[in-house]
N, CA and C atoms as an extended XYZ file, in Angstrom:
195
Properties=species:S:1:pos:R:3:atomname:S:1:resname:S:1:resid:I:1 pbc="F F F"
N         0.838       -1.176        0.000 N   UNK     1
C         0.000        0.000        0.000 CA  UNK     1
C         0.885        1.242        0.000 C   UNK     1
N         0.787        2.094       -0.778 N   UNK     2
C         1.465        3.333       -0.569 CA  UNK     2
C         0.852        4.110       -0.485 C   UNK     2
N         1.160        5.325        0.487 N   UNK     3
C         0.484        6.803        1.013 CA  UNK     3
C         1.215        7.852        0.591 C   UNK     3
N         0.470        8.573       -0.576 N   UNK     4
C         0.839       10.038       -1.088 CA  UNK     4
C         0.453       11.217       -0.316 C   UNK     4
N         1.733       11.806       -0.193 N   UNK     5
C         2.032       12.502        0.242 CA  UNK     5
C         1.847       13.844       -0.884 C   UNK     5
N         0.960       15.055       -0.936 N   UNK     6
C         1.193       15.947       -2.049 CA  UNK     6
C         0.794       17.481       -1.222 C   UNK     6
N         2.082       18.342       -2.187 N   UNK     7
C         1.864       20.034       -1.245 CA  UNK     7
C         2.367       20.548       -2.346 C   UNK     7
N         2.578       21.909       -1.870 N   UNK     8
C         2.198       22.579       -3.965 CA  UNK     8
C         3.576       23.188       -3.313 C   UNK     8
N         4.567       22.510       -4.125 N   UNK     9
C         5.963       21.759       -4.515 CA  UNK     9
C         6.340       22.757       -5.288 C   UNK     9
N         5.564       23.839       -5.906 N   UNK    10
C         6.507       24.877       -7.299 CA  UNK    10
C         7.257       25.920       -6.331 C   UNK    10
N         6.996       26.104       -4.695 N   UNK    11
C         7.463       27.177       -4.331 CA  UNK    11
C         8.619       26.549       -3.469 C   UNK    11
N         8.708       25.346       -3.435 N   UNK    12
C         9.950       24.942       -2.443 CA  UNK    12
C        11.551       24.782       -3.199 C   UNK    12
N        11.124       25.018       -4.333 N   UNK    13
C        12.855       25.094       -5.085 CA  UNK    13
C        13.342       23.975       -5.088 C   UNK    13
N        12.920       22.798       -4.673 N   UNK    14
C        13.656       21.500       -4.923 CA  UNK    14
C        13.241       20.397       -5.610 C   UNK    14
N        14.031       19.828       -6.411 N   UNK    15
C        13.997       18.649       -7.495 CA  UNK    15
C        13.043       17.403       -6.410 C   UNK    15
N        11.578       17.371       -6.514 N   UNK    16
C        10.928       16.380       -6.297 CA  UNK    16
C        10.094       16.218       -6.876 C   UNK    16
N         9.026       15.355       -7.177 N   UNK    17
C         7.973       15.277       -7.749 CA  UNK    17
C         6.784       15.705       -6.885 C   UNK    17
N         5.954       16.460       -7.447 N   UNK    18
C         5.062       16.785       -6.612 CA  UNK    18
C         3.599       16.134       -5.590 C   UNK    18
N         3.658       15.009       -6.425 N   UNK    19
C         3.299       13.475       -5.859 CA  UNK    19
C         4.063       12.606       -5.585 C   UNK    19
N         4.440       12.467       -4.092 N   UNK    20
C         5.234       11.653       -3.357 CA  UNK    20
C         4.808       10.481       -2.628 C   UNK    20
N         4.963        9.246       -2.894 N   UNK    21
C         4.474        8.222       -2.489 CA  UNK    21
C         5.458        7.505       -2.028 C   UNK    21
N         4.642        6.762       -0.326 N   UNK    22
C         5.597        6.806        0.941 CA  UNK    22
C         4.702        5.309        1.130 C   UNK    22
N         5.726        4.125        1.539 N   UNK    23
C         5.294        2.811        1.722 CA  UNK    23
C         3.834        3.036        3.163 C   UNK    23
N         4.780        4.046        4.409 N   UNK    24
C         4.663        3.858        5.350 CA  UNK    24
C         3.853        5.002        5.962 C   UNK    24
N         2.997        5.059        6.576 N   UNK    25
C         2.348        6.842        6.970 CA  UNK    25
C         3.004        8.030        7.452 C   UNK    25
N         3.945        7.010        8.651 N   UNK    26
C         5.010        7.675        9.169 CA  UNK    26
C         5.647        8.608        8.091 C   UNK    26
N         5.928        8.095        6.671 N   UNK    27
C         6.992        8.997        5.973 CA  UNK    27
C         6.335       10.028        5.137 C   UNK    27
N         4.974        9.832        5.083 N   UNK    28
C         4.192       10.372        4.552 CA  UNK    28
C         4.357       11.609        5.641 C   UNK    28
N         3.395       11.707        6.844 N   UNK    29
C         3.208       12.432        7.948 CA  UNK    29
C         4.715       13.665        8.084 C   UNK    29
N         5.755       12.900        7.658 N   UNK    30
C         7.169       13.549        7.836 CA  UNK    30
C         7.175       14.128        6.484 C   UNK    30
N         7.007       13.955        5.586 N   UNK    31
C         7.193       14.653        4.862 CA  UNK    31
C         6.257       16.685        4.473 C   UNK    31
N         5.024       15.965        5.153 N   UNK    32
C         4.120       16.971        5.072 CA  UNK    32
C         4.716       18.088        6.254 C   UNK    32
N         4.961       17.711        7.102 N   UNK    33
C         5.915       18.682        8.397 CA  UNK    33
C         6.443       19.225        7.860 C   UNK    33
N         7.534       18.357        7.141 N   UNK    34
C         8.989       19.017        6.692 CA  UNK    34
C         8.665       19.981        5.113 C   UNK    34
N         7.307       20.162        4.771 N   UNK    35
C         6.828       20.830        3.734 CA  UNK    35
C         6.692       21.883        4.357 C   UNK    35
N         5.895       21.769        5.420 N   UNK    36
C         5.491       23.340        6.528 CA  UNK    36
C         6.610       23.409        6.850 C   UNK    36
N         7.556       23.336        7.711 N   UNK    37
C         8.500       23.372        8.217 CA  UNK    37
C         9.215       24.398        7.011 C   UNK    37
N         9.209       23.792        6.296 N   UNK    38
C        10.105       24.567        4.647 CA  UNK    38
C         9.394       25.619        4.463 C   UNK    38
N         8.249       26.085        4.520 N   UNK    39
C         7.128       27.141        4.487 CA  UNK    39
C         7.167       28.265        5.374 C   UNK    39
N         7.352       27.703        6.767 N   UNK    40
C         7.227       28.536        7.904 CA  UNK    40
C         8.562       29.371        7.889 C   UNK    40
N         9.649       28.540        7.833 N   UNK    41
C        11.218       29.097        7.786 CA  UNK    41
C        11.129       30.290        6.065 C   UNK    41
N        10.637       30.057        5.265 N   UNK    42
C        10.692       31.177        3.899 CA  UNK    42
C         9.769       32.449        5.133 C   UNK    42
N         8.882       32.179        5.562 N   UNK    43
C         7.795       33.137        5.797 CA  UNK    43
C         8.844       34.024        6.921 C   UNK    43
N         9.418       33.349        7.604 N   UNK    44
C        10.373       34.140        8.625 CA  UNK    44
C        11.684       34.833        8.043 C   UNK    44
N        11.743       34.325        6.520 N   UNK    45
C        12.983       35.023        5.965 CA  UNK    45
C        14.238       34.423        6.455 C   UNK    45
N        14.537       33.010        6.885 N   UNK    46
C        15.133       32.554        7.430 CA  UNK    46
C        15.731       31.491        6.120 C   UNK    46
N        16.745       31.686        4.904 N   UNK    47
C        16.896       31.211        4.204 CA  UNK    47
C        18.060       29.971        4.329 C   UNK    47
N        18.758       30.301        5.282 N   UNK    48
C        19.444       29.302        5.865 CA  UNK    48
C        18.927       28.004        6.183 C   UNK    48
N        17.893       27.972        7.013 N   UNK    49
C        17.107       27.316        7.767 CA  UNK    49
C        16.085       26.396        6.592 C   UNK    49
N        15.314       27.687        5.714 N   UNK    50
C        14.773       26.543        4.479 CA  UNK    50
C        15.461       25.774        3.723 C   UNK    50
N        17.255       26.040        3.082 N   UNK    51
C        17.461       25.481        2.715 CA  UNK    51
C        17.880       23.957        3.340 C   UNK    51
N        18.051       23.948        4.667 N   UNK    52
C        18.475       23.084        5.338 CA  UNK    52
C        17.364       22.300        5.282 C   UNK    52
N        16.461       22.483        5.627 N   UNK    53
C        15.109       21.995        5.399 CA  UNK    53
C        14.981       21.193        3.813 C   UNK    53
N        14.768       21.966        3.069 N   UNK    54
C        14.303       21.420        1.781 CA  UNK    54
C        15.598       20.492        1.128 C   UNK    54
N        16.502       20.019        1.530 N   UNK    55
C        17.867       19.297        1.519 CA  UNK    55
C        17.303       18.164        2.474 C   UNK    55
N        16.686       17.882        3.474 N   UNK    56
C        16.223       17.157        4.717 CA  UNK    56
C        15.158       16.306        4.285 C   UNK    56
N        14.094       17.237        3.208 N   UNK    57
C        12.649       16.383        2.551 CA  UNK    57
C        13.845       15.887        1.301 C   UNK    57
N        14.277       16.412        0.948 N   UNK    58
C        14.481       15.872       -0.820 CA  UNK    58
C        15.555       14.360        0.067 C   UNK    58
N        16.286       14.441        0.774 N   UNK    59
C        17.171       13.121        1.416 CA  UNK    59
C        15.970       12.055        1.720 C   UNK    59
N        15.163       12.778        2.649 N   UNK    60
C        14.204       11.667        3.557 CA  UNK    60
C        13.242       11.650        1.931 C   UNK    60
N        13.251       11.860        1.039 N   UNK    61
C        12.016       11.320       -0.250 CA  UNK    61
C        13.147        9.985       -0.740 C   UNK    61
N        14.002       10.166       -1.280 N   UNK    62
C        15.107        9.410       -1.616 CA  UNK    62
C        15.122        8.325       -0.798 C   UNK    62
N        15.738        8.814        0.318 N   UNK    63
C        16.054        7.680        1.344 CA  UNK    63
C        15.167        6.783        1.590 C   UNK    63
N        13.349        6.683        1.364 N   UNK    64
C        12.149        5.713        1.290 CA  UNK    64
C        11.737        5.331        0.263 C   UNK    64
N        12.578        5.648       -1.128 N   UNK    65
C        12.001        4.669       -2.301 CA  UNK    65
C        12.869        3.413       -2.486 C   UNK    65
């Protein structure tokens, strides 16, 4: 069974597909965080911090296929 994971992906700057499909919920659930997470840090102007972030989802998307 796989659980898609999907967030509107054109504003995060990183090479993923915008439908992400995760064996497990857990990676699903983590990924959607780490979407806000990437969201909240742009909104604070904290570009350091998003990129660290959006380097963190694009590893953890990789790292579960």
């Amino acid at each position: 069974m796989a659980i898609t994971a999907t967030a509107d992906d054109t504003c995060l700057k990183i090479d993923l597909p915008s439908d992400r499909e995760y064996e497990r919920p857990e990676d699903a659930e983590l990924d959607g965080a780490l979407v806000e997470a990437v969201h909240r840090a742009e909104d604070a102007e904290n570009e350091f911090l998003a990129q660290l972030l959006r380097k963190e989802l694009k590893s953890h998307y990789y790292e579960t296929r």
